[in-house]
C-alpha positions as CSV (number, residue, x, y, z in Angstrom):
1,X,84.1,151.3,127.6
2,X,81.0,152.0,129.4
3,X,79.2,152.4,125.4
4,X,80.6,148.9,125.0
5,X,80.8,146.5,128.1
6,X,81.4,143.3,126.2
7,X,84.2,144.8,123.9
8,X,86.7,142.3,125.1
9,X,84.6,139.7,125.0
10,X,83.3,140.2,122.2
11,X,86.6,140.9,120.3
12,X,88.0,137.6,121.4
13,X,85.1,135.8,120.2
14,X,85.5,137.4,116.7
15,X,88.8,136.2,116.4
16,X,88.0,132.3,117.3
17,X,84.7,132.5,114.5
18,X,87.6,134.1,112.1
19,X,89.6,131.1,112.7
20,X,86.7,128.5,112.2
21,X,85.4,130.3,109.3
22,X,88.5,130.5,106.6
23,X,88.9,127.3,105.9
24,X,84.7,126.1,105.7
25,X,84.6,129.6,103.8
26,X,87.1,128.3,101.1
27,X,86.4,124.8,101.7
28,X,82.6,125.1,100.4
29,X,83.4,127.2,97.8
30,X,85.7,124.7,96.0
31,X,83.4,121.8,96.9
32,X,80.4,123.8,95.1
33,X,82.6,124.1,92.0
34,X,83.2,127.5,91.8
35,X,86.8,130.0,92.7
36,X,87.3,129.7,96.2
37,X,86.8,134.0,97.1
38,X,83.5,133.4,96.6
39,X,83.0,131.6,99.4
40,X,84.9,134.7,101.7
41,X,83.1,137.0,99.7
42,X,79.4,135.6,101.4
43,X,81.4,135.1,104.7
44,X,82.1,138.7,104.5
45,X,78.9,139.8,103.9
46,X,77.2,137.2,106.6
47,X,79.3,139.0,109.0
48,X,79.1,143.2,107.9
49,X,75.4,142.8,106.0
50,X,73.7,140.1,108.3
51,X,75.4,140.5,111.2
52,X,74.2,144.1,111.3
53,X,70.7,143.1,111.3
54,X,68.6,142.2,113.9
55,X,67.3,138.3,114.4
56,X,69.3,136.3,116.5
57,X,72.1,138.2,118.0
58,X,74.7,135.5,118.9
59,X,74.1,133.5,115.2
60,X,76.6,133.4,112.7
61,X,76.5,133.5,108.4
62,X,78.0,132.4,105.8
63,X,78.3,129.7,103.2
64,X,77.5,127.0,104.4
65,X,78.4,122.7,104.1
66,X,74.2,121.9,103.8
67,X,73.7,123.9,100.2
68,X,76.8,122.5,98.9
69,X,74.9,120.1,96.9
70,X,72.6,122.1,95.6
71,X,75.2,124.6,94.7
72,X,77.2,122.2,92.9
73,X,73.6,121.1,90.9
74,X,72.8,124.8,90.3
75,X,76.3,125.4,88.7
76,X,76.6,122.3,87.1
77,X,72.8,122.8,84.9
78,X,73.7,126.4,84.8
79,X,76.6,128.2,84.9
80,X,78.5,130.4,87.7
81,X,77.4,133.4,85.7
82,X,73.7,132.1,86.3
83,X,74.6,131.5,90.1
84,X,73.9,135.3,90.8
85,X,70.5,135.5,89.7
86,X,69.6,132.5,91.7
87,X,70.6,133.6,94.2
88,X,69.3,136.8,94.2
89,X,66.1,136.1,93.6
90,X,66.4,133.7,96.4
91,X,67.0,136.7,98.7
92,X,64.2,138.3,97.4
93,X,61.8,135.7,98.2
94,X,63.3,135.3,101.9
95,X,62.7,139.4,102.0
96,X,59.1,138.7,101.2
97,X,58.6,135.7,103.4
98,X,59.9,137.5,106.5
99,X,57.9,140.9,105.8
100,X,55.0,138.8,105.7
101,X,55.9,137.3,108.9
102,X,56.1,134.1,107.8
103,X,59.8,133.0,109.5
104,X,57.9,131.5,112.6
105,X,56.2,128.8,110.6
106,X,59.6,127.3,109.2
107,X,59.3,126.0,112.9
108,X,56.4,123.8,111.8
109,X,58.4,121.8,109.8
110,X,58.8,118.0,111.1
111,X,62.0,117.4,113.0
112,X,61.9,114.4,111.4
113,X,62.5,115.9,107.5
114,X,64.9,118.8,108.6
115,X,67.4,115.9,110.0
116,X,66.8,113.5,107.3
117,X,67.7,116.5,105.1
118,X,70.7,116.9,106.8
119,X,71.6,113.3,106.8
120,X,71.0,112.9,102.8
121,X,73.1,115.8,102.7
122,X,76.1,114.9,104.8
123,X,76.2,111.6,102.6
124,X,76.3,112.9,99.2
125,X,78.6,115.5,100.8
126,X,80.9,112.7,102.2
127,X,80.8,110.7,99.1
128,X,81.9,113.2,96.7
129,X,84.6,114.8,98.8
130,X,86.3,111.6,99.3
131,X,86.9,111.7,95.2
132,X,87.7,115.0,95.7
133,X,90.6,114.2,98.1
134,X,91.7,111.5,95.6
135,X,91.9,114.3,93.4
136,X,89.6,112.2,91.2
137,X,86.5,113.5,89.0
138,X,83.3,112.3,90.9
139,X,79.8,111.0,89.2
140,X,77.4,113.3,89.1
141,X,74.6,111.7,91.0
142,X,74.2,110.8,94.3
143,X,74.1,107.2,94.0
144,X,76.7,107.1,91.4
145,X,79.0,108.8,93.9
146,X,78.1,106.3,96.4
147,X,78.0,103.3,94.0
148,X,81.8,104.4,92.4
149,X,83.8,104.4,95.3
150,X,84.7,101.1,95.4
151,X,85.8,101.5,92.0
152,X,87.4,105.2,93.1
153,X,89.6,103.3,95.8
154,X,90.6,100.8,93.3
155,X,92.0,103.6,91.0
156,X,93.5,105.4,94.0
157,X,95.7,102.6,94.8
158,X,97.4,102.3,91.4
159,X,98.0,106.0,91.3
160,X,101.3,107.7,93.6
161,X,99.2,111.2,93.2
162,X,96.2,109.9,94.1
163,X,97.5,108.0,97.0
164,X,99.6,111.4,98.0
165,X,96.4,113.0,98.0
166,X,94.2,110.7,99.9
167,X,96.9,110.6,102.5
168,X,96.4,114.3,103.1
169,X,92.9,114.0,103.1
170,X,92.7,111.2,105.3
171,X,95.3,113.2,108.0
172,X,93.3,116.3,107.7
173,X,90.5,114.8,109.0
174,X,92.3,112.6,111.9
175,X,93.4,115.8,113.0
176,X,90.3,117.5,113.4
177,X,89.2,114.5,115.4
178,X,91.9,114.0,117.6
179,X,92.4,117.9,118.2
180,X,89.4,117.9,120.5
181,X,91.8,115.7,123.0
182,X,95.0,118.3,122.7
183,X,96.0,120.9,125.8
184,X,93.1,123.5,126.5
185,X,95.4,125.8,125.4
186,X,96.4,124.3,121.9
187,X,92.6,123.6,121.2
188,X,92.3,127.6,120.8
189,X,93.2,127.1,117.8
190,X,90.4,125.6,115.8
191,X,90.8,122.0,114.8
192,X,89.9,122.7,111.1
193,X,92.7,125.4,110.7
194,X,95.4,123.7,112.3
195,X,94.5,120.7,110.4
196,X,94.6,123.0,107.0
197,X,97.9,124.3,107.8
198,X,99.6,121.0,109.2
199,X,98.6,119.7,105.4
200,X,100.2,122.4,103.6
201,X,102.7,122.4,105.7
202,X,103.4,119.0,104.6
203,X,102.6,119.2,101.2
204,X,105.5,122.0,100.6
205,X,107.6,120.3,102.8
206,X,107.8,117.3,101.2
207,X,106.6,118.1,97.5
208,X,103.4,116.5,97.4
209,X,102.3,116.1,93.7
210,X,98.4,117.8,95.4
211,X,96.5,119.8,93.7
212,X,95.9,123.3,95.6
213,X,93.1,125.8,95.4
214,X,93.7,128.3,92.7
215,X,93.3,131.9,93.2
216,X,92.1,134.3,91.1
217,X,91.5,137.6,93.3
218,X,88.7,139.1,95.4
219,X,87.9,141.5,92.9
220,X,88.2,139.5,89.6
221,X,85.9,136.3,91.1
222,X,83.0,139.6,92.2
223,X,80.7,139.7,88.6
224,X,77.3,141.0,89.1
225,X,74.3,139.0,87.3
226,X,74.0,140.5,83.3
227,X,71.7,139.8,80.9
228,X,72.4,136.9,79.5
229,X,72.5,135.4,83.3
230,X,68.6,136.8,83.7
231,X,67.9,135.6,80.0
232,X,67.7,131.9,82.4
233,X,64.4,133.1,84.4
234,X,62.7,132.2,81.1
235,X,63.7,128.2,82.4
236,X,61.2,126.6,84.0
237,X,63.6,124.7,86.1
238,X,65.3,127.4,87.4
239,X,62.6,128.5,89.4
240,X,62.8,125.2,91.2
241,X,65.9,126.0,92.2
242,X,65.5,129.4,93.4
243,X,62.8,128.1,95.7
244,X,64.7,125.7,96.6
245,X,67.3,128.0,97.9
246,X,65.2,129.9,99.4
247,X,63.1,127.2,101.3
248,X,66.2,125.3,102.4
249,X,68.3,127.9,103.4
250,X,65.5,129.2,105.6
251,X,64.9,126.4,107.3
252,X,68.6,125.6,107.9
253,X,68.9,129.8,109.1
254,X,65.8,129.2,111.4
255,X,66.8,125.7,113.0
256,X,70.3,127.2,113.8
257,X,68.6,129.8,115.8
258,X,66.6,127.9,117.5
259,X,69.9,125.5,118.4
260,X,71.6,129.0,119.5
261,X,69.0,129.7,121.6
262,X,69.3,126.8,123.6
263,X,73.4,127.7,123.9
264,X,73.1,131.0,125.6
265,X,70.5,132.9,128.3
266,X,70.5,135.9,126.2
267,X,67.8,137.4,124.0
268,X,65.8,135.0,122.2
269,X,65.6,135.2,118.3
270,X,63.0,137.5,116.6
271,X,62.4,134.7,113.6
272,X,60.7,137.3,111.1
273,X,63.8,139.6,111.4
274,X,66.2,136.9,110.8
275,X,64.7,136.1,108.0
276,X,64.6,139.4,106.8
277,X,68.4,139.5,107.4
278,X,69.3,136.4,105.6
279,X,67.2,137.6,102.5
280,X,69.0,141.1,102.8
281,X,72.5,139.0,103.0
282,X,71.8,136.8,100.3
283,X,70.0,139.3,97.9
284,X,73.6,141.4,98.0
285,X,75.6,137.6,97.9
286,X,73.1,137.6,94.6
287,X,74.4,141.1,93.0
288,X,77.9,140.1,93.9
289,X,77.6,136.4,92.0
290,X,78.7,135.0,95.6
291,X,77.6,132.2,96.7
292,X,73.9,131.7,98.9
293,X,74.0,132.3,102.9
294,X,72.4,130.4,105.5
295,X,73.0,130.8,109.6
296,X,75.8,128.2,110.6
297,X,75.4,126.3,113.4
298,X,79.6,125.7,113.7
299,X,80.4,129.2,113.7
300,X,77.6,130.2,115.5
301,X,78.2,127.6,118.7
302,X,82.1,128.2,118.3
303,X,81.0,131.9,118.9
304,X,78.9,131.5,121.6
305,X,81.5,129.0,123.5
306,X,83.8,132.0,122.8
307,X,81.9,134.0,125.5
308,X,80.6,136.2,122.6
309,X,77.8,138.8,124.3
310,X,76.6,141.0,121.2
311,X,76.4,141.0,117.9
312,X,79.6,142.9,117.2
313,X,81.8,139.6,117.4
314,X,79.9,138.4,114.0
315,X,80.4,142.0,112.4
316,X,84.0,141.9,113.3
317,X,84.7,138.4,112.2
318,X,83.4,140.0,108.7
319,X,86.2,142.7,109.0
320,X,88.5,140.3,110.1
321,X,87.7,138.1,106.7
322,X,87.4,141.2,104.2
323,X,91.3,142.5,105.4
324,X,92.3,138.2,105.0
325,X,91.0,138.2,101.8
326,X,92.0,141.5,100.5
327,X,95.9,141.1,102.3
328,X,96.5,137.6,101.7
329,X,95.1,136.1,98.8
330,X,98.7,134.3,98.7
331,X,98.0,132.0,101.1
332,X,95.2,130.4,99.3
333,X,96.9,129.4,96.4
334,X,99.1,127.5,99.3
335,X,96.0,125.2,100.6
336,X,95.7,121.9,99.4
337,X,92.6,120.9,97.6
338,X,92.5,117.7,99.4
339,X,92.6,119.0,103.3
340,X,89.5,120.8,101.8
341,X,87.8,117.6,100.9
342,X,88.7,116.7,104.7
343,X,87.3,119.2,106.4
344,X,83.9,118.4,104.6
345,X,83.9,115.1,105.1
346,X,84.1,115.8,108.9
347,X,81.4,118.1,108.6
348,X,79.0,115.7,106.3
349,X,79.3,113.2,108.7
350,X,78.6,115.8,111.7
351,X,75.2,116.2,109.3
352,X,73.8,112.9,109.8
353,X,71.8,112.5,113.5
354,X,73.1,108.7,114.5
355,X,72.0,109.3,117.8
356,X,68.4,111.5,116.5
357,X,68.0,107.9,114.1
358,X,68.5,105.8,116.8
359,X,66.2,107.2,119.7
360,X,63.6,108.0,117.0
361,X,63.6,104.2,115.8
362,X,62.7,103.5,119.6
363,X,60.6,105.7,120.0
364,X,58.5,106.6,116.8
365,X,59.3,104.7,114.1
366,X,57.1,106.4,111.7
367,X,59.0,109.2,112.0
368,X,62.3,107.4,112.1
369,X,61.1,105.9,108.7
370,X,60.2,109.7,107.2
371,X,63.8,110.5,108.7
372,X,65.6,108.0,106.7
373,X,62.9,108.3,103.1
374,X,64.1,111.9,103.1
375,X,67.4,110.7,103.1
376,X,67.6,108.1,101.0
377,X,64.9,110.5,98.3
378,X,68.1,112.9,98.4
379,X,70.8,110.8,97.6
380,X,68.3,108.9,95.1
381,X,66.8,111.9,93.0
382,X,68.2,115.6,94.9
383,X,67.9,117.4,97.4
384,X,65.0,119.6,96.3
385,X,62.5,117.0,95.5
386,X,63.8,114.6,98.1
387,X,62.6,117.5,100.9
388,X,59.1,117.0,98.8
389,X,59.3,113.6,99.2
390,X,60.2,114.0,102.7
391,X,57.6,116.8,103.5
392,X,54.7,114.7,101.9
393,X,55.2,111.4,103.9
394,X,55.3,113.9,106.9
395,X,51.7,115.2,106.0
396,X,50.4,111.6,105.2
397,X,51.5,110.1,108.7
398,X,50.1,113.5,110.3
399,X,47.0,112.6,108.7
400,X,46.7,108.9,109.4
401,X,47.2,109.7,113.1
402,X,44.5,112.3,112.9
403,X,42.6,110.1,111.4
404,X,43.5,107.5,114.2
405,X,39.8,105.6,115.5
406,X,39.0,102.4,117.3
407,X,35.6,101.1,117.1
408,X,34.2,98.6,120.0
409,X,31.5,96.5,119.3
410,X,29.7,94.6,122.5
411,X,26.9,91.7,121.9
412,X,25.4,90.7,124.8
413,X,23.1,88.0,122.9
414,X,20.2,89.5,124.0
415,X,19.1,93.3,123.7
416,X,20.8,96.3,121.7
417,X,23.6,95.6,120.1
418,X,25.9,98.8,121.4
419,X,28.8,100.1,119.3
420,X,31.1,102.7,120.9
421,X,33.8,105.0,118.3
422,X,36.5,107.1,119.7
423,X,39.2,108.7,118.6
424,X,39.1,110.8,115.1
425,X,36.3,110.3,112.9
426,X,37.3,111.9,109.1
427,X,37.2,110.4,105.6
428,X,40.6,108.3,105.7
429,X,39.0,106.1,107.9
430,X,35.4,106.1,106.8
431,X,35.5,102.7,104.8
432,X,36.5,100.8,108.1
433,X,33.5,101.9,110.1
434,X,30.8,101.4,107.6
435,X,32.7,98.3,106.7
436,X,32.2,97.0,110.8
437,X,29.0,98.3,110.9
438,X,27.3,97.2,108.0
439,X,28.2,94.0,109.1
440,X,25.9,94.0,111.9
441,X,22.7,92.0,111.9
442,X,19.8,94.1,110.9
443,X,17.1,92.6,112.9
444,X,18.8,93.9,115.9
445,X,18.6,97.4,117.1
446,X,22.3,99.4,117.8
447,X,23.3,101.8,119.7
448,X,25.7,103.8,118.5
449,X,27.7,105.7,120.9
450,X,30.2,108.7,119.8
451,X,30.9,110.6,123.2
452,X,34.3,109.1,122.5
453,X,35.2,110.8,119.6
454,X,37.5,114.3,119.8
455,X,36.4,115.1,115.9
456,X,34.0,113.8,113.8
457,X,34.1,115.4,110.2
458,X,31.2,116.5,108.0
459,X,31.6,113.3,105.8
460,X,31.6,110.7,108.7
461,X,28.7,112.5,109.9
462,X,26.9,112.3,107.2
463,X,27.8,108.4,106.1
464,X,26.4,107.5,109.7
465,X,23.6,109.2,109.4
466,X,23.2,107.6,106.3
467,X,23.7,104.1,107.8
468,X,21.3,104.8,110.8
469,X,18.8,105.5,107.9
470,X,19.5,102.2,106.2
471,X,19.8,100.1,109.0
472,X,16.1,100.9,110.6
473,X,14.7,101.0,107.6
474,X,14.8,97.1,107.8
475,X,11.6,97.4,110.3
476,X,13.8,97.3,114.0
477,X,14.1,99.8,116.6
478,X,15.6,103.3,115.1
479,X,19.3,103.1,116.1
480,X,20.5,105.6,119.1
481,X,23.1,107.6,118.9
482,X,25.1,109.4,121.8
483,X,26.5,112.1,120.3
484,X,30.2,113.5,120.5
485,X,30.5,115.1,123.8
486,X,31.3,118.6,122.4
487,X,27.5,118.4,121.7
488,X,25.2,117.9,124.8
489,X,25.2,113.9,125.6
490,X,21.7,112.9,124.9
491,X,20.1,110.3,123.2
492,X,19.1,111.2,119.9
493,X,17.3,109.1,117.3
494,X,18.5,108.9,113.6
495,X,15.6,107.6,111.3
């Protein structure tokens, strides 16, 4: 025992992540249109691949709710078989980014755009499981999702299996919300599995006409990428996708570490090495035609509230999956499709930051505006180019503020007129200050102060010496200029 002092512990904690992770496992799997093992086949090698590795000790893998979407778009444009590749090659390039030791600038990324990610996400997510649990084919955008479920509902109610269907839906998900408030000793058992088998419970029980997840066997869903599935690299739009996976995934992988962190005193996550363990996990998801990886946050918190210690809790949670799968393929075939649809509806709207939107608004409603853009972009266009979107209004704002300056302009009547800049002198702002000074009389000498000023780039430089030029070549008084204070603060003449 004294080789392993947290074996208890850490056995426990194994079993509770088991638990939470079956039915998100199968749950994403059949919500990203492919056969539900696939989705226990990358939970499986989240937990004996990545979980070996070293990153972030306490943080849990596996398929996860925020690439469902892009899943689904990747399958529906090019095939399951193609799946493999993409994701693959994804692995690849999350090997390369974290050999190159470029995990620790995922943490760059604005806040702002990770959430508003999240929040497009848990929408679409939302939207097109509720037709799911309707047992109803969805539209395939996001706003045709969002804009057909009046329409959906309308169906639903002239339809005893659809009805039937949403009725399961609808009590998966007031379980899982209402479980929180059972007995301390019920709530070890996790809300999402009691709330699975309470449904099929019912569904045999009283012959619901529900649809339920077909099964087709761990070993005949596993089909490695062939050549015809490579023969799609020569797409140009492919590659969008696989950097899409790779991008998003990291930066879901990273910001779930950096949440675990702030659960638990213990070590504190080596970013480069965890992204060399999610490429590692996701390059082997790739040759087994699983589906892509990321760090998730659910598992990982319901393992550290477990009282996990090591990193032996995640490997065994793997083992504990492989033997499910392997043992009991059975009792997937017994799940309804619709109690699916519920769980991911809880967890889509556990993806969108109400409280993050609303203190932002208060407090910086620039980025509460990039927050909701990236959102919106998302559920507009996708998720790929709606991060873009999101990323490039990030950079503009970033800029702007740089670029924040404030010029002062005091006319006593008689004597130099004195001007006085601070703030960030660059290009983006250049027409405003030539505009105010230019406007100044020119038979009246200036001084031109720019102590204030933190930066003052090479084109504002040169427009104001420019201007000084101008301006006393009308026959007054060269203008004075105090320069930034990084430079010695002395009175120099421009002429």
């Amino acid at each position: 025992m004294t080789k392993f002092p947290h074996l208890k512990q850490d056995f426990l904690a194994s079993i509770v992540v088991f638990l939470v992770a079956v039915p998100l496992c199968v749950g994403v799997a059949v919500a990203s249109g492919v056969p539900a093992e696939l989705g226990l086949i990358t939970g499986i090698v989240g937990g004996l691949v990545t979980g070996m590795m070293r990153g972030s000790r306490l943080q849990v893998s596996g398929p996860a709710a925020g690439l469902t979407v892009l899943v689904f778009e990747a399958v529906s444009q090019f095939g399951v078989a193609a799946l493999g590749v993409i994701v693959l090659l994804a692995g690849l390039l999350q090997l390369a980014m974290g050999f190159l030791r470029i995990g620790r600038w995922f943490r760059a990324i604005s806040v702002s755009v990770v959430e508003g990610m999240l929040c497009g996400i848990g929408l679409v997510i939302i939207a097109g499981q509720i037709y799911a649990a309707a047992g109803l084919k969805a539209p395939e955008s996001g706003l045709g999702k969002i804009a057909g479920l009046p329409g959906m509902f309308a169906d639903a109610l002239g339809s005893t299996e659809a009805m039937a269907s949403l009725a399961i839906g609808a009590g998966t998900i007031a379980v899982i919300v209402f479980w929180k408030k059972m007995p301390k000793a019920v709530r070890t058992v996790p809300g999402a599995l009691a709330a699975v088998v309470l449904a099929t419970a019912a569904t045999l029980s009283f012959g619901l006409p529900v649809a339920t997840v077909q099964v087709e066997g761990l070993l005949g869903v596993v089909q490695p990428p062939g050549a015809e599935a490579f023969g799609e690299l020569g797409n140009p739009a492919i590659w969008g996708t696989i950097i899409a996976f790779a991008l998003i995934a990291s930066a879901e992988s990273l910001f779930s570490a950096a949440a675990v962190d702030r659960l638990h005193n213990g070590p504190r996550t080596e970013y480069d090495k965890e992204m060399i363990a999610q490429g590692a996990g996701n390059t082997l998801c790739g040759l087994l035609g699983a589906l892509p990886m990321t760090a998730v946050i659910v598992r990982s918190s319901a393992n550290v509230s477990a009282g996990a210690k090591t990193k032996a809790s995640r490997v065994l949670h793997g083992v504990w999956l492989l033997l499910f799968a392997a043992a009991m393929p059975w009792a997937l075939a017994l799940i309804p499709i619709p109690a699916l649809a519920g769980i991911l509806v809880h967890a889509g709207w556990k993806l969108i930051p109400f409280r993050q939107i609303t203190a932002l608004w208060q407090a910086h409603k620039g980025e509460a505006l990039i927050l909701i853009v990236t959102a919106v972009s998302i559920v507009a266009v996708n998720m790929f180019e709606g991060v873009l979107i999101g990323l490039a209004l990030s950079v503009v704002k970033t800029a702007w503020e740089a670029s924040h300056i404030k010029l002062e302009i005091i006319d006593k009547g008689a004597g130099p007129i004195q001007a006085y800049l601070s703030g960030n002198a660059t290009f983006l702002r250049l027409p405003k200050i030539l505009d105010s000074l230019e406007s100044l009389p020119q038979d009246r000498p200036v001084e031109l102060d720019l102590s204030g000023l933190h930066h003052l780039d090479h084109a504002c430089r040169t427009a104001l010496e420019n201007w000084a030029a101008r301006h006393s070549a009308t026959g007054t008084e060269p203008v004075k200029v105090t320069e930034p204070e990084e430079a010695p603060a002395e009175k120099v003449t421009l002429a």
